[in-house]
C-alpha positions in Angstrom: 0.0 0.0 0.0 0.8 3.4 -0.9 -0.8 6.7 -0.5 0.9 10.1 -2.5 -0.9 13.3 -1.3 -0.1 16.3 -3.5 -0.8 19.5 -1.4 -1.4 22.7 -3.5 -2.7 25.5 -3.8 -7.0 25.6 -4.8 -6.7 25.6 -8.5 -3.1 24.6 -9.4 -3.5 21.7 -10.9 -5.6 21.4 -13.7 -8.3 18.1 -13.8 -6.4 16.8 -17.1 -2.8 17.4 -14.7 -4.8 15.6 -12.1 -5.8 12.8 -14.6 -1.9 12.7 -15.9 -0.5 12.8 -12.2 -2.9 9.9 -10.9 -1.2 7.5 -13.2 2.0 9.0 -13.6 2.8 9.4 -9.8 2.0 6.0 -8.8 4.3 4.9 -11.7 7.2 7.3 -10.0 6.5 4.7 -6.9 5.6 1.8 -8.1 8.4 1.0 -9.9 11.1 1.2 -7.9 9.2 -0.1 -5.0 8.6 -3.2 -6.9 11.0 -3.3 -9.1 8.7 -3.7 -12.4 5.6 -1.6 -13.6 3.2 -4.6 -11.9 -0.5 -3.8 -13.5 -1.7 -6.3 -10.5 0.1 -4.1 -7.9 -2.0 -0.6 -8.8 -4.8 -1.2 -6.7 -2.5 -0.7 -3.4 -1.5 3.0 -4.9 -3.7 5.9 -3.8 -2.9 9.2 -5.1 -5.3 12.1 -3.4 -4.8 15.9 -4.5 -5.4 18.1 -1.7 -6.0 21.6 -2.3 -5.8 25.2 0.0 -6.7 28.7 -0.5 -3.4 30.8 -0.8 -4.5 32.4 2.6 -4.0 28.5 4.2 -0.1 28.2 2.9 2.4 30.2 3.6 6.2 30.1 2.5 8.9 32.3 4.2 6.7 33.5 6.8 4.2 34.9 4.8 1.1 33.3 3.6 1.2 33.0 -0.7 -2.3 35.2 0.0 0.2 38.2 0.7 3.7 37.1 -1.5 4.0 40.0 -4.3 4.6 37.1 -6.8 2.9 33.9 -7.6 5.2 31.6 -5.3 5.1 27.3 -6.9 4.7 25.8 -3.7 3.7 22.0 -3.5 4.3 19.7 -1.0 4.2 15.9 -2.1 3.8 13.2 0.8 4.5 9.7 -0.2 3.5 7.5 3.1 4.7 3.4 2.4 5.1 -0.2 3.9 8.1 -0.9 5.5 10.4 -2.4 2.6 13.7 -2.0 1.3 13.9 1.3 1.0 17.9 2.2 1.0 18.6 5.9 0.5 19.1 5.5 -3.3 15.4 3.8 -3.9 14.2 6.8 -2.0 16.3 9.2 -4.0 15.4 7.3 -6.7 11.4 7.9 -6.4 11.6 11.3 -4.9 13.7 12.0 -8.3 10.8 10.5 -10.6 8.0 12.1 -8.3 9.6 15.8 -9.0 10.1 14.9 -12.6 6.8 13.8 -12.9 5.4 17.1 -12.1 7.4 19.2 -13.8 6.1 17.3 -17.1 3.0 17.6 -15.4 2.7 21.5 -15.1 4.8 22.0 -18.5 7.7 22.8 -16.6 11.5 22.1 -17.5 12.4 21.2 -14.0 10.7 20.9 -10.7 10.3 24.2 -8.7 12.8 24.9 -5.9 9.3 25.2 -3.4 8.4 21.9 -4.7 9.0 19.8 -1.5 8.6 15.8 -1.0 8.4 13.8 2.2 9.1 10.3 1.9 7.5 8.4 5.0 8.1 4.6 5.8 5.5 3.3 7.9 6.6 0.6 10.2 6.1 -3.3 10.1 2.8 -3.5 11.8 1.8 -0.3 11.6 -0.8 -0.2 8.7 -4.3 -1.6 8.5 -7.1 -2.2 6.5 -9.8 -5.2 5.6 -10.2 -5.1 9.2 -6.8 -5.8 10.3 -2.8 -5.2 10.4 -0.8 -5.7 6.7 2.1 -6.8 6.0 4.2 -6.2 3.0 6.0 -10.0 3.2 2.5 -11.8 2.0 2.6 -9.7 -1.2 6.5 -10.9 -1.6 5.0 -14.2 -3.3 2.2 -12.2 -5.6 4.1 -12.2 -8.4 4.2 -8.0 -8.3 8.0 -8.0 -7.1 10.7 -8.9 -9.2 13.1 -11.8 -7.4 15.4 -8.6 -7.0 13.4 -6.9 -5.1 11.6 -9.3 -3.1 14.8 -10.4 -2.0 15.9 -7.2 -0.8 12.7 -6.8 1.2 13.2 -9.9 3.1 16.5 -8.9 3.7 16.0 -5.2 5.5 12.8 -6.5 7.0 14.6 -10.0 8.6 12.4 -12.3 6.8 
């Protein structure tokens, strides 16, 4: 399971940028989570856009209701199972999720107030069906490559 939550201000983000970001952001995960663009394993991506009115964000102390420009900010929280996630798979996601974006909003790179949080939520610590998952029963779905799988066993002590 994965959930990305774009926060942005009320009218950034087009529907059709919406539309391109739902698939395209859970690609920027997906794929280096399980080491292979899984069809099956899309159902465990969510991608919610929230938005706020410029008088709800602020930047450098002052809210973007205020700023004398139009400031880009965005903040992108990506919230996943505890996996093998060494600091160049998260590099390597928080890389594609900026890039994504960008391409997103017609942009040739991300904005500099574009800022992503990567959260790993610990073994035991997510739920839903009506009880605690696990990432190791997915291990054997056929979603993860050998490579990957492997690696997850290994930081997790499986």
């Amino acid at each position: 399971m994965t959930i990305i939550t774009v926060n942005a201000p009320k009218g950034r983000l087009s529907l059709e940028q919406r539309r391109e970001l739902a698939e395209t952001l859970t690609d920027a995960v997906l794929v280096p989570e399980v080491g292979q663009p899984a069809p099956a394993a899309r159902v465990g991506f969510q991608v919610h856009f929230a938005e706020r009115e410029r008088d709800m964000m602020a930047i450098g102390g002052r809210l973007l209701s205020d700023a004398d420009r139009e400031l880009d900010v965005m903040v992108i929280d990506i919230a996943v199972m505890d996996a093998a996630w060494q600091p160049d798979v998260r590099a390597l996601v928080i890389e594609r999720v900026l890039a994504t974006l960008a391409a997103a909003c017609e942009l040739e790179k991300p904005s500099p107030t574009w800022w992503v949080n990567f959260r790993v939520i610990d073994e035991g610590s997510w739920g839903s069906s009506g009880g605690v998952l696990s990432v190791l029963p997915l291990l054997d779905s056929g979603v993860f490559t050998e490579e990957r799988a492997k690696a997850v066993r290994a930081a997790l002590g499986a």
